[in-house]
C-alpha positions as CSV (number, residue, x, y, z in Angstrom):
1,X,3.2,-69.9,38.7
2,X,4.4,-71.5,35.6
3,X,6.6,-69.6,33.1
4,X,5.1,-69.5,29.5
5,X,7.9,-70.5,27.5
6,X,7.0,-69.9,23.6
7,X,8.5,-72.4,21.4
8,X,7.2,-70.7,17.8
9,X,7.9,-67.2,16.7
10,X,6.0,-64.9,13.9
11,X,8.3,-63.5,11.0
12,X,7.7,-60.2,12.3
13,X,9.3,-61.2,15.1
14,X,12.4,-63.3,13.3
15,X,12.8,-59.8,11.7
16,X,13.0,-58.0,14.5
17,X,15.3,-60.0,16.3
18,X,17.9,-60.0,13.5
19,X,17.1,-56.9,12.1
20,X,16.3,-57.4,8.9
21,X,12.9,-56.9,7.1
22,X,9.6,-59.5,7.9
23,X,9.6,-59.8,3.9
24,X,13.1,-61.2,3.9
25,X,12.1,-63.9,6.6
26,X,9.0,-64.6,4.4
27,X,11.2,-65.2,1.0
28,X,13.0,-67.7,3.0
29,X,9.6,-69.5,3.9
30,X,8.3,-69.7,0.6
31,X,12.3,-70.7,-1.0
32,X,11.9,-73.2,1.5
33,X,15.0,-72.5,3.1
34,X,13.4,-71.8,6.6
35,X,11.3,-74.5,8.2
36,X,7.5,-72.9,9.0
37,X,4.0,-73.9,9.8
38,X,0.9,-72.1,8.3
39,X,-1.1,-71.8,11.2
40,X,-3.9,-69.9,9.2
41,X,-7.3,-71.1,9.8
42,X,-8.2,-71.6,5.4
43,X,-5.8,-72.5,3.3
44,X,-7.0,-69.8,0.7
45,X,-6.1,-66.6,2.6
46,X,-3.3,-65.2,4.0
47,X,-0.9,-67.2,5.3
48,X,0.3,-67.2,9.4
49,X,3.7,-68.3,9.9
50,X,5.2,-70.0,12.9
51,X,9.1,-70.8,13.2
52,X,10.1,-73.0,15.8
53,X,13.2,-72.1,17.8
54,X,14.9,-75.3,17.0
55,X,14.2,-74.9,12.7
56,X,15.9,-71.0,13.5
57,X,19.0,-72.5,15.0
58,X,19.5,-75.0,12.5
59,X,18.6,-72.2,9.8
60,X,21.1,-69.8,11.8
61,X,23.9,-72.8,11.6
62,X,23.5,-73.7,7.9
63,X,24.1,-69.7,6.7
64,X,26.8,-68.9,9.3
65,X,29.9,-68.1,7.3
66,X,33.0,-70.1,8.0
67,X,35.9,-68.3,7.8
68,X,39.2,-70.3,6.6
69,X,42.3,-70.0,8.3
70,X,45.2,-69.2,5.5
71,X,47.6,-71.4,5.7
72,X,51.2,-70.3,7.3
73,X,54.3,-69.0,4.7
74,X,57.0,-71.3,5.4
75,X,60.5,-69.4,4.5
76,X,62.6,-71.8,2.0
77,X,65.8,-72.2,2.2
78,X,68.1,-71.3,-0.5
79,X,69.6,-74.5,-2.5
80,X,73.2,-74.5,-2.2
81,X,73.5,-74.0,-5.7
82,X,72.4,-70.3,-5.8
83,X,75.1,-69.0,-3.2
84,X,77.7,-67.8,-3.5
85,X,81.1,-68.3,-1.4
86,X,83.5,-65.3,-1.0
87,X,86.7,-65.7,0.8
C-alpha cells in the first residue's frame, strides 16, 4: 500500500492552513509573488491554481520577519575631567 503523498495544494487550501482568506492567497498569484500553475483545462475561463510545497516554503521564508537584536548599552566612564576630588 503506497502512501499518496500530494506535492500541490489549491488556494483554498493555502488559506486554510494559514488562516487567512483564499482571495488573499489569489492576490499573491496574480502579483506574482507566489509561484502557481493554472491547471485549468482553457485558458479563457476560470483559472485552477496549484502551489507546490517547495514554492510555499520559499514564499513562507521570503515574508518571515526578521527581528533585529538591539545592540547592548555600554556604561561610559566618566573622563577625569568632570570629577570632582574632595578631601
Amino acid at each position: 500500500m503506497a502512501e499518496n503523498k500530494r506535492t500541490m495544494l489549491t488556494p483554498p487550501e493555502v488559506a486554510r492552513l494559514w488562516g487567512i482568506s483564499s482571495e488573499k492567497v489569489r492576490r499573491w498569484i496574480e502579483t506574482g509573488e507566489l509561484r502557481a500553475i493554472n491547471v485549468a483545462k482553457k485558458s479563457i475561463g476560470r483559472p485552477r491554481y496549484r502551489i507546490e510545497k517547495n514554492d510555499l516554503i520559499i514564499f513562507q521564508d521570503r515574508r518571515t520577519a526578521t527581528v533585529k537584536q538591539p545592540k547592548a548599552v555600554r556604561n561610559r566612564r566618566k573622563s577625569p575631567g568632570a570629577i570632582i576630588q574632595f578631601f
